[in-house]
KEVEX-877342 format. One line per 4 residues: number of its first residue (from 1); their letters; for each residue x, y, z of C-alpha. Coordinates in steps of 0.02 Angstrom, whole numbers, always signed. Example, Ala and Ser with C-alpha at 12.3 -4.5 7.8 and 13.67 -1.06 7.14 Angstrom:
<recs>
1) AS) +615,-225,+390 ~ +684,-53,+357 $
</recs>
This chain:
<recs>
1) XXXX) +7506,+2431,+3341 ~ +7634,+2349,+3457 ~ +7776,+2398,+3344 ~ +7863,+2567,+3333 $
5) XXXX) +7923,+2699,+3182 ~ +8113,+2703,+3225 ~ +8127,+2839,+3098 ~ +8081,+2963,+3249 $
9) XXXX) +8136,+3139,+3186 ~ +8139,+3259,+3343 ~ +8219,+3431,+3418 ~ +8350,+3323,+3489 $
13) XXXX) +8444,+3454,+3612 ~ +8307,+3570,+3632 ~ +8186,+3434,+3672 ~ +8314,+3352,+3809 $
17) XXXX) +8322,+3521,+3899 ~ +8131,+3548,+3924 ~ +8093,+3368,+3956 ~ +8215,+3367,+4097 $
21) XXXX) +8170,+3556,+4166 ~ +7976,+3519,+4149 ~ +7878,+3437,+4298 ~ +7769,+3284,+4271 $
25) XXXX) +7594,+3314,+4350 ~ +7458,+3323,+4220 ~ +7318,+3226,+4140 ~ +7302,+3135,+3984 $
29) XXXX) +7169,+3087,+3883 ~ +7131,+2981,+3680 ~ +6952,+2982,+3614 ~ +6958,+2860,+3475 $
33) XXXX) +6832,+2897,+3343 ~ +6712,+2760,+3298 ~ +6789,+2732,+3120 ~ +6963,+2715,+3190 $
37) XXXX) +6920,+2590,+3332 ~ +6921,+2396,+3277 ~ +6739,+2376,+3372 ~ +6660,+2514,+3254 $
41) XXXX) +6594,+2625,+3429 ~ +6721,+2784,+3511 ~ +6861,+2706,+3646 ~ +6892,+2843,+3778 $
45) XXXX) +7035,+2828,+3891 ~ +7098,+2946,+4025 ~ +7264,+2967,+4150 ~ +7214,+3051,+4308 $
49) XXXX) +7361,+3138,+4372 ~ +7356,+3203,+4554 ~ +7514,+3224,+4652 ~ +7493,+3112,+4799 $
53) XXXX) +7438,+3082,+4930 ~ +7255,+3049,+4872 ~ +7138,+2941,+4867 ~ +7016,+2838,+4723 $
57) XXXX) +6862,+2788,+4755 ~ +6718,+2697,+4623 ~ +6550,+2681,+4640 ~ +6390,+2636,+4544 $
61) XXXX) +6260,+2771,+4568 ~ +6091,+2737,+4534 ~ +5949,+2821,+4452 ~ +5863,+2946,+4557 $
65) XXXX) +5696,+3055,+4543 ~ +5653,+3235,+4615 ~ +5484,+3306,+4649 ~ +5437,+3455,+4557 $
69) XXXX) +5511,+3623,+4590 ~ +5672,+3541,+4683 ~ +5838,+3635,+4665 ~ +6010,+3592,+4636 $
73) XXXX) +6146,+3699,+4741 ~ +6315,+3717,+4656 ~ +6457,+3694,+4777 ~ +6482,+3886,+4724 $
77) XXXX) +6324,+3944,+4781 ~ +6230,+3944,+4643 ~ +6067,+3865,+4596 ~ +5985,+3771,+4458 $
81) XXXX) +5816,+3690,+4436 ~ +5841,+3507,+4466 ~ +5756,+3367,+4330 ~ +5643,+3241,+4367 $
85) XXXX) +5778,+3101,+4351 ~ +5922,+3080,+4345 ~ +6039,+2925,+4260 ~ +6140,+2801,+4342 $
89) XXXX) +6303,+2830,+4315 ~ +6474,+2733,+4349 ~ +6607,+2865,+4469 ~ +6784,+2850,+4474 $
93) XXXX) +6789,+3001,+4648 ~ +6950,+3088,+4694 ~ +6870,+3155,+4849 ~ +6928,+3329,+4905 $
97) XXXX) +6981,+3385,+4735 ~ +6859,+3476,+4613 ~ +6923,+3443,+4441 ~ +6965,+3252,+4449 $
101) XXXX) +6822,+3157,+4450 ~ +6779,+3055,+4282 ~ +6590,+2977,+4255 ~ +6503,+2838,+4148 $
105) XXXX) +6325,+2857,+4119 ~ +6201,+2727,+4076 ~ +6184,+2806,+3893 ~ +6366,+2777,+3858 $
109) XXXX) +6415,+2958,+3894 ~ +6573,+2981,+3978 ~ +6657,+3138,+4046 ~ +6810,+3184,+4121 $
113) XXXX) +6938,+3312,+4109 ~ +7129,+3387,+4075 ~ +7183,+3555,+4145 ~ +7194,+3670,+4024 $
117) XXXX) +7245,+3854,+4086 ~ +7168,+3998,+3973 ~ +7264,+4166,+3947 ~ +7079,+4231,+4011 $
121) XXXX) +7136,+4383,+4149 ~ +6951,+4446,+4147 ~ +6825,+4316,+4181 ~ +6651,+4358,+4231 $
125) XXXX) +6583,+4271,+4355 ~ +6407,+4258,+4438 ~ +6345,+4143,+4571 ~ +6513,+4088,+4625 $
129) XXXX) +6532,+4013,+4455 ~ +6527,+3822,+4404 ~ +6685,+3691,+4436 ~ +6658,+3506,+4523 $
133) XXXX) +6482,+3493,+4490 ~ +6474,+3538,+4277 ~ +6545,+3338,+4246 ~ +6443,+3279,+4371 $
137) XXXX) +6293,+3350,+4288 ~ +6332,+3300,+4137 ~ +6341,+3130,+4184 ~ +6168,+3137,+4280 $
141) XXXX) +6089,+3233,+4122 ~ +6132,+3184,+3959 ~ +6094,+3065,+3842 ~ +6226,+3087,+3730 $
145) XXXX) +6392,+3158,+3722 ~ +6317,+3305,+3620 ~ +6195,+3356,+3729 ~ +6303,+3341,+3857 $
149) XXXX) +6412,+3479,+3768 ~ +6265,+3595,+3743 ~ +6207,+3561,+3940 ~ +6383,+3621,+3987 $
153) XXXX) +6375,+3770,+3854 ~ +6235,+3797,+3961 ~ +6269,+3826,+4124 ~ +6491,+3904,+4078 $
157) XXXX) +6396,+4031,+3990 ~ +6257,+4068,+4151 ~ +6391,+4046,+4297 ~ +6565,+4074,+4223 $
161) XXXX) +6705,+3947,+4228 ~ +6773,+3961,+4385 ~ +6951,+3914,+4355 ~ +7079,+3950,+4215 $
165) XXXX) +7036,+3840,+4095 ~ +6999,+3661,+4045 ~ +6950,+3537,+3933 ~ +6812,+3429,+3965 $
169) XXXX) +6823,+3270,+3859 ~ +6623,+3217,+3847 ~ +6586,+3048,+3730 ~ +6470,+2914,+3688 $
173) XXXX) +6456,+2759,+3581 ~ +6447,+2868,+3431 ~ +6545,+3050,+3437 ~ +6673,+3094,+3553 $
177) XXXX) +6686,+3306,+3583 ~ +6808,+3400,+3660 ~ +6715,+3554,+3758 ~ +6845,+3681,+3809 $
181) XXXX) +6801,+3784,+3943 ~ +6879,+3957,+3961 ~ +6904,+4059,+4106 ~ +6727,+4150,+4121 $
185) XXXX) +6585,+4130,+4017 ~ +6687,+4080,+3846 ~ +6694,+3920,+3785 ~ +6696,+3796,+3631 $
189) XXXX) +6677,+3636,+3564 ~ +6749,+3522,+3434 ~ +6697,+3355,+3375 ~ +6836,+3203,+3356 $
193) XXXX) +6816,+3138,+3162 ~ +6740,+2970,+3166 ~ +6888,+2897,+3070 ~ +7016,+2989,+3186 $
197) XXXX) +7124,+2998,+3355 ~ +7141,+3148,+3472 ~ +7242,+3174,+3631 ~ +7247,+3308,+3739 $
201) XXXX) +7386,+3353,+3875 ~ +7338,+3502,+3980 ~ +7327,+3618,+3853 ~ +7182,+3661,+3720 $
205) XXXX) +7206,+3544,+3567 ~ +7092,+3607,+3450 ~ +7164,+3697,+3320 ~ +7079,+3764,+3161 $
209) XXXX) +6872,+3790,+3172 ~ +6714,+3794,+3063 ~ +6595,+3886,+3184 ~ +6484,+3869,+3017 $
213) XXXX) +6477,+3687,+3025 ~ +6393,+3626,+3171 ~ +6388,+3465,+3174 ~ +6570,+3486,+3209 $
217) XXXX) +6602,+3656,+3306 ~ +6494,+3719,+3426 ~ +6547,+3907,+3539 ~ +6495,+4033,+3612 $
221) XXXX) +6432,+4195,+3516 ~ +6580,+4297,+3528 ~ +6712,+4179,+3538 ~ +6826,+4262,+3377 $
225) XXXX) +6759,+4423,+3422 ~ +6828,+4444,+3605 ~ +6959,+4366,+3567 ~ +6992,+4511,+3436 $
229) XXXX) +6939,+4647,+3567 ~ +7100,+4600,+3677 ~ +7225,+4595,+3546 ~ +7231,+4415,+3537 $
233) XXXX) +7172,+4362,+3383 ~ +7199,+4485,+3204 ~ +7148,+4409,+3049 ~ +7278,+4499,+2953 $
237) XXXX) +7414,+4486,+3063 ~ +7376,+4276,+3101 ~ +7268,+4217,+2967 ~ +7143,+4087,+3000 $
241) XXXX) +7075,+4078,+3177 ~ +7154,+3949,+3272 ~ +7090,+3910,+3448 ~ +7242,+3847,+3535 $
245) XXXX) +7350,+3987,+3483 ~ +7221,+4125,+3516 ~ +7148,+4076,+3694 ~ +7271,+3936,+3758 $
249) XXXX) +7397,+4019,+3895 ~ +7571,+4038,+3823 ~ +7643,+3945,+3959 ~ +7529,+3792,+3937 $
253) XXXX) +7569,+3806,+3750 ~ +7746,+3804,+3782 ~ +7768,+3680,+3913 ~ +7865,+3536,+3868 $
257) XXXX) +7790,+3425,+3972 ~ +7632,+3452,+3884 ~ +7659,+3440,+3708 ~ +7783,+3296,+3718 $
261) XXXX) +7672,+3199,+3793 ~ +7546,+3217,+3646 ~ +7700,+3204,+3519 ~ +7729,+3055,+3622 $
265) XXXX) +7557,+2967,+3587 ~ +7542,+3022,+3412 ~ +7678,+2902,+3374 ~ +7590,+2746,+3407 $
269) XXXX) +7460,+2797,+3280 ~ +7540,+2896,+3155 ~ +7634,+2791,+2980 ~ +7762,+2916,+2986 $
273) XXXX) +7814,+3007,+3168 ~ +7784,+3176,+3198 ~ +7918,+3308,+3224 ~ +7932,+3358,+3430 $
277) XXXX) +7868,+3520,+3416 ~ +7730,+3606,+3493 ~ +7627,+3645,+3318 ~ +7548,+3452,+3340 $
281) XXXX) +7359,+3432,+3250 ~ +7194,+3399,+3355 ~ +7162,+3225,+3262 ~ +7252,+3121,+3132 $
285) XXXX) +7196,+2953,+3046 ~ +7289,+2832,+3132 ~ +7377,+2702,+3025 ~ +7282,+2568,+3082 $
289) XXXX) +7106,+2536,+3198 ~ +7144,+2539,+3379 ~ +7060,+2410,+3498 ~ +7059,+2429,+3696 $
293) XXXX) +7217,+2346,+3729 ~ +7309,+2485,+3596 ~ +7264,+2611,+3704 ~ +7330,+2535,+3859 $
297) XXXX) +7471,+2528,+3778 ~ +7482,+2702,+3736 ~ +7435,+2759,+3936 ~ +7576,+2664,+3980 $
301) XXXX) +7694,+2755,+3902 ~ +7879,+2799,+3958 ~ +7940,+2871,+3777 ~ +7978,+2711,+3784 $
305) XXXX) +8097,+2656,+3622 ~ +8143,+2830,+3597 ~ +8325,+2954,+3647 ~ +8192,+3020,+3762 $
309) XXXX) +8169,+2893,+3891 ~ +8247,+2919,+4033 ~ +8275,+2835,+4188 ~ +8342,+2854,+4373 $
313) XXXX) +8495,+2802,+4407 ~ +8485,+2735,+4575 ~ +8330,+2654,+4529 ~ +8294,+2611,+4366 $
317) XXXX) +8130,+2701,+4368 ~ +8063,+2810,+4226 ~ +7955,+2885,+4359 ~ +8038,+3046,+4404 $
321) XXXX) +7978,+3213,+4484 ~ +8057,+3311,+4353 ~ +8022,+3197,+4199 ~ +7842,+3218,+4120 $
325) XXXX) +7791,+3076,+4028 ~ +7600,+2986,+3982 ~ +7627,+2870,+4145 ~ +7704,+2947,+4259 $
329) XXXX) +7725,+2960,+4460 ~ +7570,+3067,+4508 ~ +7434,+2954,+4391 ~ +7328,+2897,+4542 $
333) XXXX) +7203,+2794,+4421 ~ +7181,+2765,+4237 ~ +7022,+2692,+4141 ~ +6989,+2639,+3959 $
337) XXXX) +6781,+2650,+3923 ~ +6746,+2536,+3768 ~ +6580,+2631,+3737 ~ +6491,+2480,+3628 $
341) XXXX) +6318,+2518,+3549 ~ +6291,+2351,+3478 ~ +6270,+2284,+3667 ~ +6130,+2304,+3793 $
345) XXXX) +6228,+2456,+3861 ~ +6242,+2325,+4036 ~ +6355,+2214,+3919 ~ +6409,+2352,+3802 $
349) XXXX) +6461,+2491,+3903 ~ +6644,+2427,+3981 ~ +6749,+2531,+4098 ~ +6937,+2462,+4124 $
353) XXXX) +7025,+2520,+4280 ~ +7182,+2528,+4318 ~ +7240,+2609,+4500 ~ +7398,+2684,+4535 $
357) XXXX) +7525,+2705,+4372 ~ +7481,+2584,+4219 ~ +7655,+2542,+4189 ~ +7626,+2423,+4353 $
361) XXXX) +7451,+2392,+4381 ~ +7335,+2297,+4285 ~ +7149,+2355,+4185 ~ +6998,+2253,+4251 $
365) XXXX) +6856,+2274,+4161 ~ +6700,+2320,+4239 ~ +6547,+2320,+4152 ~ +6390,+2447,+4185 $
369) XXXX) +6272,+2305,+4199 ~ +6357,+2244,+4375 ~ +6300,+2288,+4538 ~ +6431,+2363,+4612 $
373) XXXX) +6595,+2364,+4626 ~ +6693,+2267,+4744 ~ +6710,+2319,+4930 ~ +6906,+2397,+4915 $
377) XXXX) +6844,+2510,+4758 ~ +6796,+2622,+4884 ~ +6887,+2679,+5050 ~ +6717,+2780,+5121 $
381) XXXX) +6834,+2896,+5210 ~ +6904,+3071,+5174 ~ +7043,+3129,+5073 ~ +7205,+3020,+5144 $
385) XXXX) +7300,+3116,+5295 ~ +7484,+3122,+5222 ~ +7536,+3006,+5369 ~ +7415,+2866,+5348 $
389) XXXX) +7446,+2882,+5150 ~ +7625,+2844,+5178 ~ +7594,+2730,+5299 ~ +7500,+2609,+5200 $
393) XXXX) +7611,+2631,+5040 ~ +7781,+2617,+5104 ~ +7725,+2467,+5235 ~ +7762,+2294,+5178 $
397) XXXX) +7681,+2234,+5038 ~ +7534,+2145,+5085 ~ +7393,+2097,+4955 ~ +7224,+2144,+5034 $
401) XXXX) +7064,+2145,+4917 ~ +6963,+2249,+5033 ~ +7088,+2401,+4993 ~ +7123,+2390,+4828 $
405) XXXX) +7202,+2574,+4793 ~ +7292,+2535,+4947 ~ +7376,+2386,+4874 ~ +7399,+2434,+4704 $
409) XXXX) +7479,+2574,+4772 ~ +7581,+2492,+4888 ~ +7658,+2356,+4757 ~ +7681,+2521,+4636 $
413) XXXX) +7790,+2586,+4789 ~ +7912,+2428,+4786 ~ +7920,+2417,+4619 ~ +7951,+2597,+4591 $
417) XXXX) +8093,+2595,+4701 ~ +8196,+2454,+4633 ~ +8147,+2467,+4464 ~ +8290,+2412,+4389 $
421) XXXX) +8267,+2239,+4485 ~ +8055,+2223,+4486 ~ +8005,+2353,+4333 ~ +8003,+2229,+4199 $
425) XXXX) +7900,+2073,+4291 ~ +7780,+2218,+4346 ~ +7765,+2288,+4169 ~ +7749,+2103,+4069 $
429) XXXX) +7609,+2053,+4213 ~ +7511,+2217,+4181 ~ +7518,+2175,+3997 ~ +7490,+1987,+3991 $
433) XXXX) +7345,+2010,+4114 ~ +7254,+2133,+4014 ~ +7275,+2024,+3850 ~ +7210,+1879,+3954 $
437) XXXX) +7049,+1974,+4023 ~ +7029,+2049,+3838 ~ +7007,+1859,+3784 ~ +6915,+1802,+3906 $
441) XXXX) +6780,+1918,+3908 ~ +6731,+1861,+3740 ~ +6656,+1706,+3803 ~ +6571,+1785,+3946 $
445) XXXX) +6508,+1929,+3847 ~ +6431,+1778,+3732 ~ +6364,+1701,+3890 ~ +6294,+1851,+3964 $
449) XXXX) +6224,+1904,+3821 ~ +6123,+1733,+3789 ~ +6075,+1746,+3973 ~ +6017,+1949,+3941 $
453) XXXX) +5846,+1953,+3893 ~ +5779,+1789,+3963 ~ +5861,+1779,+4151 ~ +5937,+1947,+4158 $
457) XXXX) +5979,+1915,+4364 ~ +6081,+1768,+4288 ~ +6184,+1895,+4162 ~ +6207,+2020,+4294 $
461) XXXX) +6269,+1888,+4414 ~ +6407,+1829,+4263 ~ +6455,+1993,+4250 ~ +6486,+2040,+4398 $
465) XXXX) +6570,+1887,+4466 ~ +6691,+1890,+4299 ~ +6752,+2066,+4355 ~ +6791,+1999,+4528 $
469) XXXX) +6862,+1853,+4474 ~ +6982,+1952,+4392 ~ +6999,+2070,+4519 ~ +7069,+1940,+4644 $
473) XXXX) +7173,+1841,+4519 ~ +7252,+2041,+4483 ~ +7299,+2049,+4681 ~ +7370,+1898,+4680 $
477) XXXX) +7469,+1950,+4515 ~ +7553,+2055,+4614 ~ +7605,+1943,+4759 ~ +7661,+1842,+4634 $
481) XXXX) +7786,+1943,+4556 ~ +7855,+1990,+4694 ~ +7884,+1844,+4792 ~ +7961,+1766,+4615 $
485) XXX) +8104,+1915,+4629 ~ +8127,+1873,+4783 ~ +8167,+1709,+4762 $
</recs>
């Protein structure tokens, strides 16, 4: 996995223009099918990408219970009849912003999203429509990543979408789905093959569709049909019905910055790289089974050891405004969920975080059996004033584990600008920290486990103080590097 095709064939001066003209603020995300993952259960793994300044927050939610006849209020107005209880759930919060939250439920389902415009210029609406609260819901509701698709099927086609278009990326230890929500009341669904890889970079990935075969395509009613009623889709004139051609918005279909990203992580998986183009597949068989620390690998991504990378000349930084890449200068936090089935789900169910850009920060595991997670993980304030954002990333570098988005941030900052100088110490601690947690988890995990069933207080206590551990030894990582340049 670590090594490279160098036989990259590309649009060489084509791809150069639009990867320079196209702006780098997007999401990312890889669903790993459970045949193509070295621990036999679906890896999930997400870029948030925000510009700044914003916040992170995580917290553990716990299971809660309604009395009958209860109601749940949509932030749009509308209402929905709330369930007797509802999961615990793991919640990485981007607080302000309504399509940037990602969720880890007890049951090994995990949502989160990419932007994903629609050409949809007639959506029906009712109730004020559905946005922040369909993941959330999802997360609180289902018990698998399926139902979670049919929950949101649900309630897009009872409210309407209300915004152009996105993908919600919905798995669990077994099937990881790819719900694409159109502007409106329109929507489907595809299922990643168990023995496959899929990606998606703000803009629908699904391709060709079976709505016959449902155990792998699930859509609305009328999904072709529409589609045929405003001169989008003509079986003579297009052939077979493909979904990101017919719905996806031109713009988001032509956007450099959007399929080179996904050309960009198809070639750590692919035997022989794809050409840059924007007619990529939904899934491939990858040429050999990922584990966790393959897909860190791939959200760290630069087009590193390609014509493509690029870097600022003052600086040394492949973090650029104007350059779109997998990591790049608006990712406020990044996670890899190892969804494990053959774990108590408190052992099995694994959440890696990374804050700020990958390329600098490390992933520390956190696993759903803990109690919570440590004090800095969340800032219990509102969205960052642009003053006091600044103010704490472009201060002096100061590691502080009671603000750890702060400081993670902050070190990104002096990194970032001095790249040339700090960018490779920063990038070879990321990595060598995450191979180090990788290996020792496996002896705690034993531990834990052992501990599980007959003092389960005991397990939970090893788990939680393993992800703290690490936690601290990360902050002081990154003191460390520093003060070694400096010297």
């Amino acid at each position: 996995m670590r090594t490279i095709n160098s036989g990259l064939r590309c649009l060489a001066i084509l791809a150069l223009i639009q990867i320079a003209a196209s702006p780098a603020s997007a999401c990312f995300t890889i669903v790993v099918g459970k045949d193509a993952s070295q621990n036999g259960y679906v890896i999930m793994a997400h870029n948030e990408d925000d510009g700044p300044p914003q916040v992170v927050n995580h917290y553990k939610a716990p299971r809660k219970t309604y009395a009958p006849g209860e109601k749940y209020t949509l932030i749009g107005g509308g209402q929905i009849d709330q369930v007797p209880e509802t999961w615990s759930y793991l919640w990485s919060e981007m607080p302000g912003l309504l399509f940037s939250d990602s969720f880890l439920n007890e049951w090994g389902v995990c949502v989160t999203s990419d932007n994903c415009p629609s050409r949809e210029d007639k959506p029906e609406l009712s109730d004020g429509g559905i946005t922040w609260d369909l993941r959330r819901l999802v997360a609180q509701r289902a018990k698998s990543a399926r139902e979670g698709v049919h929950l949101a099927a649900k309630w897009v086609e009872r409210f309407g979408y209300q915004h152009p278009g996105r993908t919600y990326i919905i798995s669990d230890p077994h099937e990881g789905w790819f719900f694409c929500a159109i502007h409106g009341k329109r929507w489907l669904a595809a299922r990643v093959p168990d023995d496959q890889i899929a990606m998606v970079s703000n803009v629908y990935a699904v391709r060709a569709v079976n709505l016959a075969d449902t155990m792998n395509y699930l859509a609305c009613k009328d999904i072709i049909k529409y589609a045929r009623s405003r001169g989008w889709y003509d079986p003579k004139r297009d052939g077979a019905f493909d979904f990101k051609i017919t719905y996806a918005s031109p713009d988001a279909a032509n956007d450099s910055s959007n399929f080179c990203r996904q050309w960009g992580s198809l070639r750590y998986v692919m035997t022989e790289a794809a050409p840059l183009s924007k007619d990529l597949p939904f899934s491939v068989v990858p040429k050999e089974k990922l584990d966790a620390g393959d897909v860190m690998e791939i959200l760290r991504d630069h087009y590193d050891w390609t014509q493509y990378h690029r870097t600022d000349p003052q600086t040394g930084s492949p973090h650029q405004p104007y350059i779109s890449t997998i990591c790049n200068w608006t990712t406020q936090t990044s996670f890899v969920a190892e969804l494990r089935a053959d774990l108590p789900p408190e052992i099995g169910l694994t959440y890696w975080v990374s804050l700020g850009p990958p390329c600098t920060s490390a992933y520390i595991p956190f696993y759903f059996g803990m109690t919570e997670f440590p004090a800095g993980y969340a800032m219990n304030d509102a969205p960052a004033a642009i003053s006091l954002f600044f103010d704490k990333t472009e201060a002096p570098f100061q590691a502080d584990v009671n603000h750890a988005y702060w400081t993670f941030w902050n070190f990104h900052q002096k990194v970032v600008q001095a790249y040339g100088e700090w960018g490779a110490a920063a990038q070879q601690m990321a990595v060598d920290f995450d191979q180090r947690a990788l290996e020792l988890r496996r002896s705690m995990e034993t531990a834990a486990l052992a501990e599980h069933f007959m003092e389960p207080e005991t397990a939970i206590k090893l788990l939680d103080n393993f992800s703290r551990g690490l936690y601290l030894d990360a902050v002081q990582s990154l003191g460390r590097v520093l003060t070694t340049k400096l010297n």
